[in-house]
ZALUMSE-563376 format. One record per residue (C-alpha): residue in one letter; x, y, z. Coordinates in steps of 0.05 Angstrom, whole numbers, padded with zeros to 5 digits, always signed. Last residue first. Layout:
N
aXYZ/...
***
This chain:
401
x-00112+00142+00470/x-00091+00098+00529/x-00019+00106+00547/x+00024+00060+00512/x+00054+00107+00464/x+00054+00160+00523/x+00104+00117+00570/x+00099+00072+00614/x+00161+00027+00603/x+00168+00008+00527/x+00163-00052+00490/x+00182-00049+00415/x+00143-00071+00366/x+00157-00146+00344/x+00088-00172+00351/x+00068-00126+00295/x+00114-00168+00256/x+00086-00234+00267/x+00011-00207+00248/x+00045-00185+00190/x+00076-00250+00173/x-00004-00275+00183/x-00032-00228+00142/x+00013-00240+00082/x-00002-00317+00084/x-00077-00297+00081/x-00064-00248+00029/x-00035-00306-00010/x-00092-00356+00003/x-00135-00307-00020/x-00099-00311-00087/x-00097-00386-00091/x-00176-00382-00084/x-00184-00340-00137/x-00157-00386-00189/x-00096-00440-00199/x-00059-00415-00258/x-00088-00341-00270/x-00102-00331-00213/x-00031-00348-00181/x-00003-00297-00240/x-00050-00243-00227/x-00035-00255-00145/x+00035-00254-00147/x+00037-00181-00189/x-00024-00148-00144/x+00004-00176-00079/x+00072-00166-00106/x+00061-00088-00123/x-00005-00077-00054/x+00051-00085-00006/x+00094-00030-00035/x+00032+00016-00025/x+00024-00003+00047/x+00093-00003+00061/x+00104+00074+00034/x+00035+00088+00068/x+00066+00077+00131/x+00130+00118+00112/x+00086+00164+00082/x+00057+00179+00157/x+00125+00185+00185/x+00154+00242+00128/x+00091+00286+00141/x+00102+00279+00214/x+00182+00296+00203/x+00176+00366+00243/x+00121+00347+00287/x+00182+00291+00312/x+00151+00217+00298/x+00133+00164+00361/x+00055+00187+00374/x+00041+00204+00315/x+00066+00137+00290/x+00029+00105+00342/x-00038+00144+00328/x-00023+00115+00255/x-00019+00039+00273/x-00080+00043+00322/x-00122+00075+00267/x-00104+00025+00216/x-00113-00031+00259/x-00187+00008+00273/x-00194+00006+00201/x-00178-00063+00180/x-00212-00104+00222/x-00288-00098+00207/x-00264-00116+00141/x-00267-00186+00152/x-00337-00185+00169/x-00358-00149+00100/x-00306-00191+00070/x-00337-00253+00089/x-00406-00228+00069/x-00391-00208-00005/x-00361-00277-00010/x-00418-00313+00012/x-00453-00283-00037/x-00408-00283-00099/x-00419-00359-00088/x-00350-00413-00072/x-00319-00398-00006/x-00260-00437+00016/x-00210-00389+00009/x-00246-00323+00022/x-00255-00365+00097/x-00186-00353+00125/x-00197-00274+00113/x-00224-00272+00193/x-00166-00307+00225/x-00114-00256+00191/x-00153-00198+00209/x-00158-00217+00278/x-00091-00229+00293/x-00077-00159+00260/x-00127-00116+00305/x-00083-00150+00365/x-00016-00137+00352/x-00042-00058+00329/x-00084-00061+00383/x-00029-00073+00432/x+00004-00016+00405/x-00037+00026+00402/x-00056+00029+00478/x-00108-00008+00525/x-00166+00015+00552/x-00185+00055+00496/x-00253+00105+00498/x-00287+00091+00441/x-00324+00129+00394/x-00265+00136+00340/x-00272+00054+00339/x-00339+00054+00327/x-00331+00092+00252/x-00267+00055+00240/x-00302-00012+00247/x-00365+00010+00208/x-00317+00027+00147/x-00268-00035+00159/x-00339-00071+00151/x-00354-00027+00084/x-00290-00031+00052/x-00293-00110+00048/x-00367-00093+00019/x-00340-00039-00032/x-00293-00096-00057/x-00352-00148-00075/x-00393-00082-00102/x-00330-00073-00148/x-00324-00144-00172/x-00397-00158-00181/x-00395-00124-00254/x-00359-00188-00279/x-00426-00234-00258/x-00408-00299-00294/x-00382-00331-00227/x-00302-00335-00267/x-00315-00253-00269/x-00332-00241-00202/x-00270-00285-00173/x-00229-00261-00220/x-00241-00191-00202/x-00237-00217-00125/x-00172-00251-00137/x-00140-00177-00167/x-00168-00140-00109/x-00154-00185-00055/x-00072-00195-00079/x-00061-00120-00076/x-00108-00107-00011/x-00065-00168+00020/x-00007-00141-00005/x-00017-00079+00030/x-00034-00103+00093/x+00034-00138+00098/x+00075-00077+00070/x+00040-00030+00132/x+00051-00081+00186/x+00121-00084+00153/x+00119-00004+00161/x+00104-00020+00230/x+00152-00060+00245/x+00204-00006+00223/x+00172+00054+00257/x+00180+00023+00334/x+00254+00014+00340/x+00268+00058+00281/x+00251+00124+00338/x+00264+00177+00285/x+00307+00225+00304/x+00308+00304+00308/x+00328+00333+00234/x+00395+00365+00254/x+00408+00451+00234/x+00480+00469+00225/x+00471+00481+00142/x+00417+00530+00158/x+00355+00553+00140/x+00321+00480+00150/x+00257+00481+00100/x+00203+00465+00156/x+00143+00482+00112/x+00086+00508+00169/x+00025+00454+00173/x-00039+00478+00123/x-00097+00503+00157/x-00088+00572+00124/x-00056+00545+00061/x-00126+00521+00037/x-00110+00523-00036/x-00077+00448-00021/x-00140+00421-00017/x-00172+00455-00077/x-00112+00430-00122/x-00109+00356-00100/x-00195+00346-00109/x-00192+00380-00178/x-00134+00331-00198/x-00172+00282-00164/x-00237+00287-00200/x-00208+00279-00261/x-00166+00223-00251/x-00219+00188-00232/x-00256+00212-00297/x-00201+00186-00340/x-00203+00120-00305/x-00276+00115-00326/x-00264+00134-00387/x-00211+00081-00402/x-00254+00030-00374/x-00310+00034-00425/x-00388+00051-00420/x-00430+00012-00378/x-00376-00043-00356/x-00320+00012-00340/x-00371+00058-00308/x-00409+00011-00262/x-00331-00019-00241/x-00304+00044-00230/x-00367+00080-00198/x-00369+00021-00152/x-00290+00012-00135/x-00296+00075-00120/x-00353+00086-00071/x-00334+00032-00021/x-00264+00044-00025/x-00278+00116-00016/x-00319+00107+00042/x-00264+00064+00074/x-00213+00127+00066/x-00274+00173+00097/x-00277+00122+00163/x-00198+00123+00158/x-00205+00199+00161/x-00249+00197+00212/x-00212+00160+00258/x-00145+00195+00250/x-00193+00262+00268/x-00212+00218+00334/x-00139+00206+00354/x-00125+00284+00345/x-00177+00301+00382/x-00158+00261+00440/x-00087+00277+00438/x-00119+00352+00443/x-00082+00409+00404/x-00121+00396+00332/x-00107+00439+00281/x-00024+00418+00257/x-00047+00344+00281/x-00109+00345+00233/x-00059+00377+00181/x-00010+00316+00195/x-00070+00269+00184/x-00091+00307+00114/x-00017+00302+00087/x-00002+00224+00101/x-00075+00211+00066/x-00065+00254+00008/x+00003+00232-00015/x-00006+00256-00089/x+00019+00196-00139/x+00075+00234-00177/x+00120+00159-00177/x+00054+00129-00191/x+00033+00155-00250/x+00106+00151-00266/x+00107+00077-00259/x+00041+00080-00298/x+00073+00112-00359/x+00135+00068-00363/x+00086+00011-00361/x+00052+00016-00416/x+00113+00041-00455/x+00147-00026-00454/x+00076-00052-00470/x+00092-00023-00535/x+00029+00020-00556/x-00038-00011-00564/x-00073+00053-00578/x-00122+00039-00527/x-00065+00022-00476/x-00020+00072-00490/x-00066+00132-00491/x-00093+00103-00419/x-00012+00106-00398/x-00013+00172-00426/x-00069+00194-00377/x-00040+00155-00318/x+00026+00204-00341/x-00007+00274-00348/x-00058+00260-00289/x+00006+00244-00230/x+00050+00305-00256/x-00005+00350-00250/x-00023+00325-00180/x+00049+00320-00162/x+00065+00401-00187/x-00006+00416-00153/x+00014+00380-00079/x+00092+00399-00077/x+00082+00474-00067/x+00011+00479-00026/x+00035+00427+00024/x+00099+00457+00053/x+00165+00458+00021/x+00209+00417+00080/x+00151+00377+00108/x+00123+00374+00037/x+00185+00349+00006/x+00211+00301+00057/x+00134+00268+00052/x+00145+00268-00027/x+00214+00233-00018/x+00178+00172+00030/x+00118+00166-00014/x+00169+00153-00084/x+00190+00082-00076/x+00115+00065-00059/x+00087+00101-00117/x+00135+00065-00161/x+00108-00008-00127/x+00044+00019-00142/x+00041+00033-00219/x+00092-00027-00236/x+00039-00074-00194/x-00015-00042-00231/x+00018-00065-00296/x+00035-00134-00269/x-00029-00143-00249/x-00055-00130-00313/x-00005-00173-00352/x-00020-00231-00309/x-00104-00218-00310/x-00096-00233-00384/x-00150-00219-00432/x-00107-00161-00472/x-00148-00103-00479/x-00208-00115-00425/x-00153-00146-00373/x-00110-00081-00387/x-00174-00026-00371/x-00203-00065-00306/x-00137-00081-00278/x-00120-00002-00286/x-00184+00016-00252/x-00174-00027-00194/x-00097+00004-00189/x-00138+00076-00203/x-00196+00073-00164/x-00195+00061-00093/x-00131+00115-00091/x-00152+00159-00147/x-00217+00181-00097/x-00166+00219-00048/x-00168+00288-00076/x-00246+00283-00063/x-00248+00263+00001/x-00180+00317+00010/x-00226+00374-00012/x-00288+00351+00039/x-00238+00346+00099/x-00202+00412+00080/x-00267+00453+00081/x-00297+00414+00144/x-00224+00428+00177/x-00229+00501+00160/x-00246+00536+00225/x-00256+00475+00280/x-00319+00445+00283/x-00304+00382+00243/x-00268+00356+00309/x-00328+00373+00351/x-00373+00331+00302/x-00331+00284+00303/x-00342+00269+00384/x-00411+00278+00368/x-00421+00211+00346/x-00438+00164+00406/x-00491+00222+00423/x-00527+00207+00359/
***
């Protein structure tokens, strides 16, 4: 238990248990909802298409809005803009639900879930910047990254369960309702904790400058980001279909929660390690790998051997992750840190929209395979791009971390 203690000296620090458990909770909607919303327009309608596309209009709205929600809480500070976007975030998803049973104008359908997403709560880019607020060690800091993509895996193992179990038990709008549910409560009781909370940065005068953002290095990373996103957009869709087309529909969330589960066990030995090389070679690196290792969802034909493919395949994700978002930390002014991270989860979430949209309407013609052969493709232009980050002389990005 040795390997491990390293997080147990990061959850030592007054509050950071408190806000780490709030911000697990907060953070459930995020394995839940686009799954959940696939689950609840598929059961209405019978077209994977129209489902996509609706999850796609959810995400691709919560992409365009993660960049002005990580201004806001950098300049506001956490405990304004997190309540007003949680409340925001339940009222629409929940109308959207409404519009669905109720078979409302699809028009309206999707009005609701691009404002579900457009209030979407950026939990992720607001928990790292507190670690970095709490945390004075680079070390620290690089381990705290690690557990939180260790609890982010954890959630996509657990959600896409309890969605799945709950939608084909009892009905998919209540189990999108409870999601919802559970982060509303989750959003408020992490932002009550003000104490461990980074300062607002509101500028109190016209003839104050924002300090730069080095472009050089954020911008292939966010296409890192919009890569991996369409492949968890395009994944989740073709693994549904993959489930359902087997005859075992209720396999698709234990199918996902295995994918979650290797990039689980990968984050969790990552944040052990002691780096010899830098981010940003593992960012060029942890992408090669994850593009070579999805190659087989194509070919595979049982539930099975899918489940283990995407257990192994997943052993990538999380410590790419973790390499991408030590870099950002790394490159990004404390005073825009907020504004950084949601730039990363900006491309991530505008991956997932044409994964999600191209992947329905792939499925639906050609079948799960053509889907994973999408978040293949997607893989590989990201494992281009990462390629692309900027060299630098010795310097602290390339420093081991």
């Amino acid at each position: 238990m040795t390997m491990f203690s390293s997080y147990g000296r990061v959850l030592s620090h007054p509050g950071a248990l408190a806000f780490c458990s709030s911000a697990l909770v907060a953070r459930l909607p995020a394995s839940t909802v686009g799954l959940g919303i696939v689950l609840l327009v598929e059961h209405r309608t019978g077209s994977y298409g129209l489902a996509g596309t609706v999850s796609a209009a959810y995400v691709l709205a919560q992409a365009v809005f993660a960049l002005v929600h990580g201004k806001l809480i950098d300049a506001f500070g956490q405990w304004r803009v997190l309540p007003v976007a949680a409340a925001g975030f339940t009222a629409s998803l929940a109308s959207m639900i409404l519009s669905v049973e109720n078979d409302w104008p699809s028009a309206l359908t999707y009005l609701f879930a691009a404002l579900g997403g457009s209030f979407a709560p950026q939990i992720g880019a607001c928990v790292r910047a507190r670690w970095s607020h709490v945390l004075t060690s680079r070390r620290e800091v690089q381990t705290a990254y690690a557990l939180e993509s260790v609890i982010d895996e954890f959630v996509f193992v657990v959600g896409p369960v309890l969605v799945t179990t709950l939608a084909t038990l009892w009905q998919p709008a209540w189990a999108l309702a409870l999601a919802l549910t559970l982060g509303l409560v989750g959003t408020v009781s992490f932002a009550a904790q003000r104490h461990t909370a980074p300062p607002a940065r509101r500028r109190s005068s016209g003839n104050d400058v924002r300090p730069p953002m080095d472009w050089a290095a954020l911008a292939p990373l966010a296409v890192v980001g919009l890569m991996q996103g369409a492949l968890f957009g395009v994944a989740e869709v073709a693994t549904v279909a993959f489930a359902d087309r087997a005859g075992s529909p209720g396999l698709s969330g234990p199918l996902l929660a295995m994918w979650a589960l290797g990039s689980m066990v990968g984050g969790l030995v990552a944040g052990t390690l002691t780096w010899r090389r830098g981010p940003q070679v593992r960012v060029r690196v942890g992408m090669v790998a994850l593009t070579v290792l999805m190659v087989p969802t194509i070919l595979v034909s049982s539930t099975w051997a899918l489940g283990a493919v995407l257990l192994v395949a997943g052993l990538a994700i999380a410590p790419t992750m973790i390499a991408t978002l030590t870099l950002v930390e790394l490159c990004v002014p404390a005073a825009r840190l907020t504004e950084g991270m949601a730039l990363i989860q900006t491309g991530l979430v505008a991956g997932v929209a044409p994964g999600a949209a191209i992947g329905g309407v792939l499925v639906d013609s050609h079948g799960p395979s053509a889907g994973f052969a999408v978040g293949v493709a997607a893989c590989l232009l990201g494992a281009a791009a990462a390629q692309l980050l900027r060299p630098r002389r010795r310097s602290e990005a390339d420093a081991v971390s």
